[in-house]
C-alpha positions in Angstrom: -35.5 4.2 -2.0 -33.8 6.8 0.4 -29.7 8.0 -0.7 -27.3 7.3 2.1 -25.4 10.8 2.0 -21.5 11.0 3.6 -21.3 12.6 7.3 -21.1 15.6 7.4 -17.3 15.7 8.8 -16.5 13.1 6.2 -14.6 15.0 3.3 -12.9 17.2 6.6 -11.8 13.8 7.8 -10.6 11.8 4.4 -8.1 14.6 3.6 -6.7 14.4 7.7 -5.9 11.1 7.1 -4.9 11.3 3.1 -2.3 14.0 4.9 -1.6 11.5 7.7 -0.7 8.7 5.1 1.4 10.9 2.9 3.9 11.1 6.5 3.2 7.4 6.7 4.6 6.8 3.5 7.5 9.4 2.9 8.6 7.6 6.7 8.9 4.6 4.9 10.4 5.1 1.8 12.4 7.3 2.9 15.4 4.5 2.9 14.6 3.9 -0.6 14.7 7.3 -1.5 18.3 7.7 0.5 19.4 4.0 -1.1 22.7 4.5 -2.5 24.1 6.8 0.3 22.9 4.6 3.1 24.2 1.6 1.4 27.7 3.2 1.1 27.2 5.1 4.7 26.6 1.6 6.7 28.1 -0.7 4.0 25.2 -2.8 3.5 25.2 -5.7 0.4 22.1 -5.2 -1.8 20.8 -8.3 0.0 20.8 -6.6 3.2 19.3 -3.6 1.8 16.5 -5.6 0.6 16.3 -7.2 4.3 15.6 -3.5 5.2 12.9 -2.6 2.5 11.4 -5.2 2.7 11.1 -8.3 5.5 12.4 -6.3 8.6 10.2 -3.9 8.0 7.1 -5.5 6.8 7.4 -8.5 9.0 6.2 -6.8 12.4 4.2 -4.4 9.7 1.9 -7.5 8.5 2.0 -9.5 11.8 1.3 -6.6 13.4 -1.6 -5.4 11.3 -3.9 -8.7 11.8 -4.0 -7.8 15.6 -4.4 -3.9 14.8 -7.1 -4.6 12.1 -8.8 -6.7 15.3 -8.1 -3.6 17.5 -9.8 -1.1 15.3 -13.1 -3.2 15.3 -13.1 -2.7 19.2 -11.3 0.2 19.9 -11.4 4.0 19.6 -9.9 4.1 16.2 -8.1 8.2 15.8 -6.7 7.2 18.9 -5.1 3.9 18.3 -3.7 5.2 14.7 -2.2 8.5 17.3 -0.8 5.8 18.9 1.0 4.0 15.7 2.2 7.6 14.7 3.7 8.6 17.3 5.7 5.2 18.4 6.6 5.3 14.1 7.9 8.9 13.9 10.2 8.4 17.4 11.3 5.1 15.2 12.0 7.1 12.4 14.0 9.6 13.9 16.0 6.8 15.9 16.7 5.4 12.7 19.0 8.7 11.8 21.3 7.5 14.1 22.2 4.4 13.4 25.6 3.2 12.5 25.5 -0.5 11.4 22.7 -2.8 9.7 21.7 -4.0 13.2 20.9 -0.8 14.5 19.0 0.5 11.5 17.5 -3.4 11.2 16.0 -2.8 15.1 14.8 0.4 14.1 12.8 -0.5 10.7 11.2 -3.3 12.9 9.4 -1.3 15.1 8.6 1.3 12.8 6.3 -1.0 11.2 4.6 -1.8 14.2 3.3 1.6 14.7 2.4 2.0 10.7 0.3 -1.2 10.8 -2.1 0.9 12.7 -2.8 3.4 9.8 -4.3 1.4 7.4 -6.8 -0.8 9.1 -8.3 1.7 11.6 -8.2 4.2 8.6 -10.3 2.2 5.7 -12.7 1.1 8.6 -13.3 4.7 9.7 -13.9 5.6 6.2 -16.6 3.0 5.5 -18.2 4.4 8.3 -18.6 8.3 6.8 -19.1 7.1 3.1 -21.6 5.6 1.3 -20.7 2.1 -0.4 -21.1 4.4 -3.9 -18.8 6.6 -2.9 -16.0 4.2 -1.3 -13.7 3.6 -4.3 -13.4 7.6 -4.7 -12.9 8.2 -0.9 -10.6 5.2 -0.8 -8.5 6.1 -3.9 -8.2 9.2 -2.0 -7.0 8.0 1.2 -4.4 6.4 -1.2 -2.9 9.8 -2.9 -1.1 9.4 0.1 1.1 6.7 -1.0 2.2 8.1 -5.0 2.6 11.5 -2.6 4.2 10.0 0.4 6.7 7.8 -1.8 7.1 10.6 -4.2 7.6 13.2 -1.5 10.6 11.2 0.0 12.3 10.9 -3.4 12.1 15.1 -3.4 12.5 15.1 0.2 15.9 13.1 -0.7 16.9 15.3 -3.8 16.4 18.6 -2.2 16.8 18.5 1.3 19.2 15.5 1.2 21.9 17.8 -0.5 21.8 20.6 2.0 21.0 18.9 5.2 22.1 14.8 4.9 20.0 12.2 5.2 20.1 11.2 8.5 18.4 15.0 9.4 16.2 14.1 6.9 14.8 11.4 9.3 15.1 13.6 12.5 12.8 16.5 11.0 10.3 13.5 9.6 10.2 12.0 13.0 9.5 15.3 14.3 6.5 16.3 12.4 4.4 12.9 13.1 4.6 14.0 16.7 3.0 16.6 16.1 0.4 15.7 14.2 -0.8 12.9 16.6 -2.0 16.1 18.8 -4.9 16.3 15.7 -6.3 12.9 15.9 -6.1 12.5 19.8 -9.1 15.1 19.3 -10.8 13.1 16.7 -14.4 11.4 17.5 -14.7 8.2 16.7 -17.5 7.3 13.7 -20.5 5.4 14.6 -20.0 2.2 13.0 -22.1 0.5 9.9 -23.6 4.0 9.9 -23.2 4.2 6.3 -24.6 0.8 5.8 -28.3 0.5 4.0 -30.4 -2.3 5.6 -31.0 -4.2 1.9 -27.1 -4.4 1.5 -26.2 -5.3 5.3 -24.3 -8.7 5.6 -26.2 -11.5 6.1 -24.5 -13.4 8.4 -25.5 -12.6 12.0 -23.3 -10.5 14.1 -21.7 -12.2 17.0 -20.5 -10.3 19.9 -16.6 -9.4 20.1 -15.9 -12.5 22.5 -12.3 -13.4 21.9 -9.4 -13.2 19.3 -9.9 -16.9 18.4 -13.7 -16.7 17.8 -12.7 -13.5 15.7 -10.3 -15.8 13.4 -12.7 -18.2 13.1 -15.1 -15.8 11.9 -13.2 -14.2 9.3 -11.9 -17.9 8.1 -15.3 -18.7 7.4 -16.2 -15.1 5.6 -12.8 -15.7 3.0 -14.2 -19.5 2.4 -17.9 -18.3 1.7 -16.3 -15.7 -0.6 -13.5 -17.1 -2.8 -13.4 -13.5 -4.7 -11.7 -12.0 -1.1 -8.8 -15.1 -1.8 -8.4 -14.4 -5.6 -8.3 -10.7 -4.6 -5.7 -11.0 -2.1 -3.4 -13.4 -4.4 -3.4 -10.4 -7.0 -2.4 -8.6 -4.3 0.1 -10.6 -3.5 1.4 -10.7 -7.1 1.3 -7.2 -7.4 3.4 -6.3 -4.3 6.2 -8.1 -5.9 7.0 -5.5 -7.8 6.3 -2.4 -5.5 8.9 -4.6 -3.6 11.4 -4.3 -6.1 10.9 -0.8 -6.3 12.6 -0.1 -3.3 16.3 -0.7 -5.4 14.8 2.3 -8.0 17.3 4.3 -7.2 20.2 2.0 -6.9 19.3 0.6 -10.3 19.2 3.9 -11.8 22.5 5.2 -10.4 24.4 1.8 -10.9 23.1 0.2 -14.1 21.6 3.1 -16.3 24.2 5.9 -15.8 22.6 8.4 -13.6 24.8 10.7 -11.6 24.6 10.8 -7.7 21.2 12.2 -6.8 20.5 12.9 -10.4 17.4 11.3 -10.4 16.0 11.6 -7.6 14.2 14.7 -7.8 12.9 13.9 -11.2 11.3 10.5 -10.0 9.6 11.8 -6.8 7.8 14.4 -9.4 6.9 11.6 -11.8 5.8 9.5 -8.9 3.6 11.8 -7.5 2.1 13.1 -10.7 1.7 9.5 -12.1 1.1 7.9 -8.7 -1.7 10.7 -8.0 -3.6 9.8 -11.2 -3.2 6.2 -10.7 -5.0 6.3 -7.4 -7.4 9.2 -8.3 -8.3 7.7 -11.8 -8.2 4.2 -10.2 -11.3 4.6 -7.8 -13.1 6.8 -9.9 -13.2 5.0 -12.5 -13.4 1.4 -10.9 -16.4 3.5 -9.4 -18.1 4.6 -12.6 -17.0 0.5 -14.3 -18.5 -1.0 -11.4 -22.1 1.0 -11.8 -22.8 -0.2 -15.6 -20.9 -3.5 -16.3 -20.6 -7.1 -14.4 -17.8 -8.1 -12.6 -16.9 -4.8 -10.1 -13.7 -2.3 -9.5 -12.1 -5.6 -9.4 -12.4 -6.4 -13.2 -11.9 -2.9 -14.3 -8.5 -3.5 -12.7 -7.8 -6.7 -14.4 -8.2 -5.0 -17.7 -6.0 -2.3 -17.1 -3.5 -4.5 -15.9 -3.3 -6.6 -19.6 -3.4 -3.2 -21.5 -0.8 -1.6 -20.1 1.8 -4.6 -19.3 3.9 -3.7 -22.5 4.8 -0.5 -21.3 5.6 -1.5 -17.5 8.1 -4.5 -18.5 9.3 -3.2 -21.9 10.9 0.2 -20.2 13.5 -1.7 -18.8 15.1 -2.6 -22.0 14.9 0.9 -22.9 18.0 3.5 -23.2 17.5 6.0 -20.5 17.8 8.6 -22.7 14.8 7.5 -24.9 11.1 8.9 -24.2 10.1 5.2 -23.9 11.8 5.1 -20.8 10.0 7.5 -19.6 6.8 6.5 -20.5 6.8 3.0 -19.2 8.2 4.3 -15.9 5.1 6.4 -15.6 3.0 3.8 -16.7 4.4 1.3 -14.5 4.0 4.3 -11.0 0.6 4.5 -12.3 -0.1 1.1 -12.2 0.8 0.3 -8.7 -1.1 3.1 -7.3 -4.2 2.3 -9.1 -4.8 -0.7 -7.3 -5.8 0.7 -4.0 -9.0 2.2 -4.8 -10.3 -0.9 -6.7 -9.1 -3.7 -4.3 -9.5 -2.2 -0.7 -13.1 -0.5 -1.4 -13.8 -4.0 -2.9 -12.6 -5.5 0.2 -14.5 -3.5 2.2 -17.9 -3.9 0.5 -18.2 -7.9 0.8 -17.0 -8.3 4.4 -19.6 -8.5 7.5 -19.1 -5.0 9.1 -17.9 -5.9 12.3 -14.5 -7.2 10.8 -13.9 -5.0 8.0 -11.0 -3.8 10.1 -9.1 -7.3 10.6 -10.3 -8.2 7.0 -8.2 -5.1 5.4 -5.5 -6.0 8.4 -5.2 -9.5 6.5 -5.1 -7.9 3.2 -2.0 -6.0 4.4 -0.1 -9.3 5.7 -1.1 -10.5 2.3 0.5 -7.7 0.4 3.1 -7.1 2.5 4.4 -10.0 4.0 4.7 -12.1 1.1 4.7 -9.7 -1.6 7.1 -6.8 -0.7 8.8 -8.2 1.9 9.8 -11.3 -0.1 9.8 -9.6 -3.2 12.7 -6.6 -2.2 14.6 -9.4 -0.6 14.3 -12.0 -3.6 15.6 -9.0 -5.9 18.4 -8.4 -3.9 19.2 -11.5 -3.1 19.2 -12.7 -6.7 21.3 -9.5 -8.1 24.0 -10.3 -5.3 24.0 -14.3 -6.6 24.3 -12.8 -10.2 26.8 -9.6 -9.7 29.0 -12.8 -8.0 28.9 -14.9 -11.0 30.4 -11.7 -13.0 26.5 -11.2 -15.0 26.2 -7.9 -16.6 23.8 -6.2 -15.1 22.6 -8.4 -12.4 20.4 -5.9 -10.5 18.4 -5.0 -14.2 18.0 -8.9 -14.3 16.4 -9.4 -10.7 14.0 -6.4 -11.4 12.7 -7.8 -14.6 12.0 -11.2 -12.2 9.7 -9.4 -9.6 8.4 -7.4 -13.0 7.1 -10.7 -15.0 5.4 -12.2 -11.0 3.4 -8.8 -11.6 1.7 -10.2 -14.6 0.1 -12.3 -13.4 -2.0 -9.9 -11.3 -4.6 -9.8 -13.8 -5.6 -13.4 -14.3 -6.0 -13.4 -10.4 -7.8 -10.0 -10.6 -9.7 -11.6 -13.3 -11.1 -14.2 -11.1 -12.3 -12.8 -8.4 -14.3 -10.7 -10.7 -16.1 -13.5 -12.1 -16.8 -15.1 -8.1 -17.8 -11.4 -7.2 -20.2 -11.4 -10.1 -21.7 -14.4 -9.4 -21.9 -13.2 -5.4 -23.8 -10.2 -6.8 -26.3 -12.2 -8.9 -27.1 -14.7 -6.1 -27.9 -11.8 -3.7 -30.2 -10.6 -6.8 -32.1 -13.5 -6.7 -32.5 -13.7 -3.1 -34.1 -10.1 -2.9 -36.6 -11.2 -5.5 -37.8 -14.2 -4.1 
């Protein structure tokens, strides 16, 4: 049996996007990384803070990233993500300006318009120059980009913050995705289901691109013939609660555990990044190496990790800040989150029909996004404002340990879609032999 090799331009290409989706995400989290001075510089409740993190933003972000996920199955994909980048980095730039909620509100909107483009066009490009073999690894590599990205802003906001404010800070970021969009406008586009071997191609007939509601349709029926894509998507879900929550880090920290202005924020990006890298790196290489000697795929590996370390990533919050425990789960917990990528999206990518692997992972965003993140940043801050009302002592520590328990139940869900992916694999085992 021939090996299926990567393209030759592949590794060339993996890291031009890894470096594209680090932007992507210091862009982003850059209003979590600038929290408590944009709260106190445009006067925002913690509920309307969470409204920004979260919903605003991911609302057009997931909406927006079915119809891009359907766009990068048709169109020239470096050229639609250029596209994303540049309308998200003038966004981003924009948002320095604003002066109110409602301008900063408009701003965030549209911002995640442009970055629904990454993802979608990005994971279907890379199943197209990688081996499935090799697809955790290259897509936990695409991922460094968000421990980096998020971690970047965090240093971005405790170095550069200081000397130049944050609302430069979002001019130089918009800035520099402009001029990186010149790099993919001279991208080629991958041949697509090149990397596909003909005993592993999807058995369900391809059917010509003939409209957006035979497209739907299509895809319905691919999740219904495959429950593990639903189970794997509810994890996600459940997960994205928490990353949610993440966005008041810094606000907690400050407000409810004693840190000085800006104290911190240095410190986490570092941890983030060094912690988030390994997470993500670690995460598909090793889903990788589970997947090729025990039943039940990259997404049972990450079920199991999830039980074994949820002690750490809920017990740190009881912690004193000044104890190593604190420390510890808060690495574990950034480790965590960023594991997941690798696993779930090459997963993702592997059991749907080629021809809509890019509104598949666009549908996997809305998932995560939408209803996890979104709703999960504004649940946290709407509960801490209900509770900081109602004179609670420390109201904000109490709504992060809510979106922290809805993340333990990842790995039941995680656990289930194993066992429906398992039993996918052995009826396509038995298939070949007869």
């Amino acid at each position: 049996m021939s090996t299926i090799k990567a393209a030759p331009r592949a590794k060339g290409i993996l890291v031009f996007l890894m470096l594209l989706n680090i932007l992507n995400m210091v862009d982003r989290n850059l209003i979590a990384s600038f929290g408590p001075r944009i709260i106190e510089d445009l006067q925002l409740t913690d509920a309307q803070f969470g409204l920004l993190t979260g919903l605003v933003f991911v609302f057009f972000y997931a909406i927006m990233g079915l119809f891009m996920g359907a766009l990068a199955d048709r169109v020239h994909r470096p050229r639609l993500i250029a596209a994303g980048l540049i309308l998200w980095s003038v966004l981003t730039a924009v948002s320095g300006a604003a002066k109110n909620f409602l301008q900063i509100g408009v701003s965030r909107l549209f911002i995640g318009v442009g970055e629904s483009a990454m993802t979608p066009a990005s994971m279907s490009i890379i199943s197209d120059i990688f081996p499935q073999s090799q697809r955790g690894t290259a897509s936990g590599l695409y991922y460094l980009g968000v421990p980096l990205g998020a971690g970047g802003s965090f240093i971005v906001a405790g170095i550069l913050g200081p000397m130049i404010g944050w609302r430069n800070c979002f001019y130089l970021m918009g800035g520099l995705g402009v001029v990186l969009a010149v790099g993919l406008l001279l991208m080629r586009d991958p041949v697509r289901g090149a990397m596909e071997p003909p005993s592993l191609a999807p058995a369900a007939p391809p059917i010509a691109p003939v409209g957006l509601r035979n497209t739907v349709r299509d895809l319905w029926a691919v999740i219904r013939a495959n429950p593990a894509l639903a189970w794997t998507m509810i994890g996600a879900i459940l997960l994205h609660i928490p990353i949610g929550a993440g966005n008041f880090v810094m606000v907690w920290m400050e407000r409810e555990r004693g840190f000085a202005p800006g104290e911190m924020a240095t410190l986490y990006g570092l941890i983030y990044i060094v912690c988030g890298t390994a997470g993500t790196f670690l995460g598909g290489i090793l889903s990788d190496w589970y997947q090729a000697r025990w039943p039940g795929g990259r997404i049972r590996f990450l079920a199991i990790m999830m039980v074994v370390i949820a002690p750490l990533t809920i017990g740190y919050r009881f912690a004193d800040p000044s104890s190593p425990f604190f420390y510890i789960g808060l690495a574990t917990a950034l480790f965590s989150v960023s594991s997941f990528y690798g696993p779930a999206f090459s997963t993702v990518q592997d059991i749907t029909p080629v021809r809509l692997r890019g509104l598949m992972t666009g549908l996997l965003l809305v998932a995560c996004n939408l209803f996890g993140l979104g709703l999960g940043a504004l649940m946290i801050g709407f509960i801490s404002d209900l509770l900081f009302a109602a004179q609670v002592a420390e109201p904000l520590t109490k709504s992060l340990l809510v979106g922290d328990f809805f993340g333990i139940f990842t790995a039941p869900a995680f656990f289930v879609a194993s066992y429906y992916l398992q039993r996918r694999v052995s009826e396509q085992a038995s298939e070949v032999a007869a």
